[in-house]
N, C-alpha and C positions, 0 to 999 in steps of 0.2 A: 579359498577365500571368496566372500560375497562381491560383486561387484558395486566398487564404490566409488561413484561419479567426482567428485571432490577428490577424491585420492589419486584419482585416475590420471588428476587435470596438474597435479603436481608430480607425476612420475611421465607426464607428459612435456611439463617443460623441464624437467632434468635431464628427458631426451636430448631436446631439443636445443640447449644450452649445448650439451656434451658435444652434437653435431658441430657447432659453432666453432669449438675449441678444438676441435678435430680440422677443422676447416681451415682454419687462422695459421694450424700447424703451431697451434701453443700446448698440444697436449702428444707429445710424442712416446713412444711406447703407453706405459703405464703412467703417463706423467701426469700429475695435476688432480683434484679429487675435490667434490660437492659434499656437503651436508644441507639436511633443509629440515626444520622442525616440524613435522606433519600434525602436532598432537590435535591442531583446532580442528582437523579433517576424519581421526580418527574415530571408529562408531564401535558400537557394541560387539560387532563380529569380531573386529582384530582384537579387542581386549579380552576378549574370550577366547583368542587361541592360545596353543602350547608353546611353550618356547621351545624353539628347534635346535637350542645349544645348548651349553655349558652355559655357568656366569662368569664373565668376564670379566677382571677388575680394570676398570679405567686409568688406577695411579693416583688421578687426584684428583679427588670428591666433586663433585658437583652439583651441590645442594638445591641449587634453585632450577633446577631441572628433575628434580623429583615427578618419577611416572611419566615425561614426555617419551613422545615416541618420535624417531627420526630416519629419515630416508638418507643412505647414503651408500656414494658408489666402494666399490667391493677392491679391497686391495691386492693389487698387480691386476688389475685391469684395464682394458684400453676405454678410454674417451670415444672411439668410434664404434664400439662392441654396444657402450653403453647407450647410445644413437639410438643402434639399431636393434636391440634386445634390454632394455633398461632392467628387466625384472630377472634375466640371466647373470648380470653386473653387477648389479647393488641390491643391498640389503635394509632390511627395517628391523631395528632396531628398539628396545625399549628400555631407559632406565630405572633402576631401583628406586626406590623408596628412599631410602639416605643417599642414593646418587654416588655409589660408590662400586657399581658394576652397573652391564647391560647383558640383554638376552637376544639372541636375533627369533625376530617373531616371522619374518614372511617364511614362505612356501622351502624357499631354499638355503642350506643355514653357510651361505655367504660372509665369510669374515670382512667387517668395513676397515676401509682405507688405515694402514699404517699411523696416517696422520690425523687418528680420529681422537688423542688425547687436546691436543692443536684447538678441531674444532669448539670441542665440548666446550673445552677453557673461557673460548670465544662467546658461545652460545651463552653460559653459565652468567659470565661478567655481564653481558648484554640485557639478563633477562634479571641481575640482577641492581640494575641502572633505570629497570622499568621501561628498557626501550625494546619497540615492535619489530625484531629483527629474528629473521626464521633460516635465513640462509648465509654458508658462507662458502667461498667459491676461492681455490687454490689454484693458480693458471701458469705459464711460462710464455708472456709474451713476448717474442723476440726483442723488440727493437726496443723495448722496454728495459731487461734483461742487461742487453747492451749498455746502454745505457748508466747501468750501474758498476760497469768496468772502468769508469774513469770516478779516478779518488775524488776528484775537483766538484763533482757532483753528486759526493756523499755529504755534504756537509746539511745540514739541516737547514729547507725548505728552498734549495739550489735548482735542485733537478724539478719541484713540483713549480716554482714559479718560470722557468725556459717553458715547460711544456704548455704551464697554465697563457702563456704569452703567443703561442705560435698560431693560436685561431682564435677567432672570441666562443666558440662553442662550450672550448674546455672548460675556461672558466666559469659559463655557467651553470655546465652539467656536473662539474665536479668542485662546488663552491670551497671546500675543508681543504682539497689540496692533496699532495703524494706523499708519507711519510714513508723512512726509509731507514731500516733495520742494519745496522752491519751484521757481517757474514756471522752466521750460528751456524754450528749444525742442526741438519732437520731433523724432525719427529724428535726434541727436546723441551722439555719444559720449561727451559729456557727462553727458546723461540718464541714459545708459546704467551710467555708471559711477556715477554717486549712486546710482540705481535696485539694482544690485547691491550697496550697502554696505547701502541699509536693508534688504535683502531678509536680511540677514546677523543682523540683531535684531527685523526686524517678520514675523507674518504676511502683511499685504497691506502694500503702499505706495500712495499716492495721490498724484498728477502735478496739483499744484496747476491751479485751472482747467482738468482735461485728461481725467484718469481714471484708473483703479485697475488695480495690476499685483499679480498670485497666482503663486503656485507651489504644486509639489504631486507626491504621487508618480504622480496619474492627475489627469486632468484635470476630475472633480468637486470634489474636493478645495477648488481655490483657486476655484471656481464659490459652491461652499456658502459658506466664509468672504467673498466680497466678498456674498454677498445675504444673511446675517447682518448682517453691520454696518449694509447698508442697511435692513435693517426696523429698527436703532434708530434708525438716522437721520430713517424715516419716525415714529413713536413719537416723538421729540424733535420736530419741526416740526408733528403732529399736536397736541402739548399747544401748542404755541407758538402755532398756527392758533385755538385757545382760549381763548388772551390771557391763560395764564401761563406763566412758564417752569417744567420740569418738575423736579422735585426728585431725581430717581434716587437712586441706591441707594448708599447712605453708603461711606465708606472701609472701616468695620468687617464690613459685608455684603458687600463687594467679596472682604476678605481670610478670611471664611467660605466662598467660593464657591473661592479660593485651595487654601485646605487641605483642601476634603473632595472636591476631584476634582483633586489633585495637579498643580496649574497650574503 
C-alpha cells in the first residue's frame, strides 16, 4: 500500500488514543474497541486493492454507509498492542454497495472488533441525520463504571447532572450530558439500538456495569468528553473517600455556566 499522509495521520491518532486507554487502565486485556470512518482520506491506491477476505455479512444493513471505508481495531486485541503497532491490531475495512456486508482491505485480513455490528449502527444512524461524525470509541472507565453500580443513579439524567456539578469544566465540555443504558448484553442489537437513541440526546452513553460509548467528529473528541466526566467522578468519590458527600455546584451556578458559554 502507497504511502498516504492523511491516512497515516488517522491511524496515528487511533494509536495514540488507544495509548491513553491503555494508560488510564480503561482498556484491560482486549477490552474496549475504535471505529473511525477513513472514507474522506481514502485515494485511488486503497480502492484499487483486493480484498483480502471473504464477505462478511454485518447482520443489519447499513445503507447510508454505502462504499465507506473504515479503520478499526482488530478483535481480541489489546489497546496497548494497538499503541504500539496500529497496523498489526486493526483493520480497514470497506463496505458494500447495499451495506449489507464488508471486505477487509489493508495488508493483513485482521478480523474487526466483535462489536463492529454496534458501531456500524452508530455510524449509519449518524450519517443518516446528516451529522459530521467519523468516530466511535467503546471504553471502561473505572470510576465511571463504578458509578453505575448504584441503582439511585440509574435513573435518568441522576448520574449526568452530580457529575455535570462537581467542576464547572464538565458542564461545559460535555453540554448534552451522560445518558445511561440499563444492563444489555454486549455485541446485541439490542444494545446497539438503545445505544444509538441516547447517542441522539447525550454526549457520551454509559453501558450500565459495562462502559462508556462517544462519538465525535475525530477521534479526541469523544476521548476528552468520556475523561471529563471521569475526573468528576473521581472528585465525587475523592470527597466521599472523606466521609462527606460533596455538595457541588447549585442549579443556579449550573445555569450561569449555561448562559455564558452558550450550552
Amino acid at each position: 500500500m502507497k504511502y498516504n499522509e492523511k491516512l497515516q495521520s488517522r491511524i496515528d491518532e487511533v494509536a495514540e488514543v488507544a495509548g491513553y486507554l491503555w494508560e488510564k487502565g480503561w482498556a484491560e486485556r482486549n477490552g474496549g474497541n475504535i471505529s473511525y470512518n477513513i472514507t474522506d482520506v481514502v485515494d485511488d491506491n486503497i480502492r484499487a486493492l483486493t480484498p483480502v477476505s471473504e464477505k462478511f455479512p454485518i447482520g443489519k444493513p447499513v445503507p447510508a454507509l454505502s462504499g465507506n471505508y473504515f479503520l478499526v481495531t482488530g478483535t481480541g486485541k489489546r489497546m496497548r498492542y494497538v499503541h504500539s503497532s496500529p497496523m498489526d491490531n486493526a483493520s480497514i475495512i470497506r463496505i458494500s454497495g447495499d451495506g449489507s456486508y464488508y471486505e477487509i482491505m489493508a495488508e493483513k485480513p485482521i478480523r474487526p472488533t466483535s462489536e463492529l455490528p454496534s458501531h456500524l449502527m452508530i455510524h449509519n444512524h449518524m450519517a443518516e441525520q446528516g451529522r459530521d461524525i467519523k468516530s466511535v470509541i467503546h471504553t471502561h472507565p473505572i470510576e465511571l463504571v463504578a458509578m453505575t453500580h448504584n441503582p439511585a443513579m440509574l435513573e435518568k439524567d441522576v448520574l449526568g447532572k452530580i457529575l455535570w456539578s462537581m467542576i464547572p469544566e464538565t458542564r461545559a465540555f460535555c453540554p448534552k450530558g451522560l445518558g445511561i443504558i440499563p444492563y444489555t448484553c454486549p455485541g446485541t442489537v439490542e444494545l446497539a439500538e438503545a445505544t444509538v437513541r441516547e447517542l441522539d440526546e447525550y454526549d457520551i452513553v454509559m453501558w450500565e456495569k459495562h462502559g462508556a460509548v462517544g462519538i465525535g467528529t475525530d477521534l479526541i473528541e469523544p476521548f476528552d468528553m468520556i475523561d471529563t466526566f471521569t475526573k468528576s467522578a473521581k472528585i465525587y468519590m475523592s470527597a466521599m473517600a472523606m466521609g462527606f458527600t460533596p455538595a457541588g455546584m447549585t442549579d443556579a451556578q449550573m445555569d450561569e455556566m449555561k448562559e455564558k458559554f452558550n450550552l
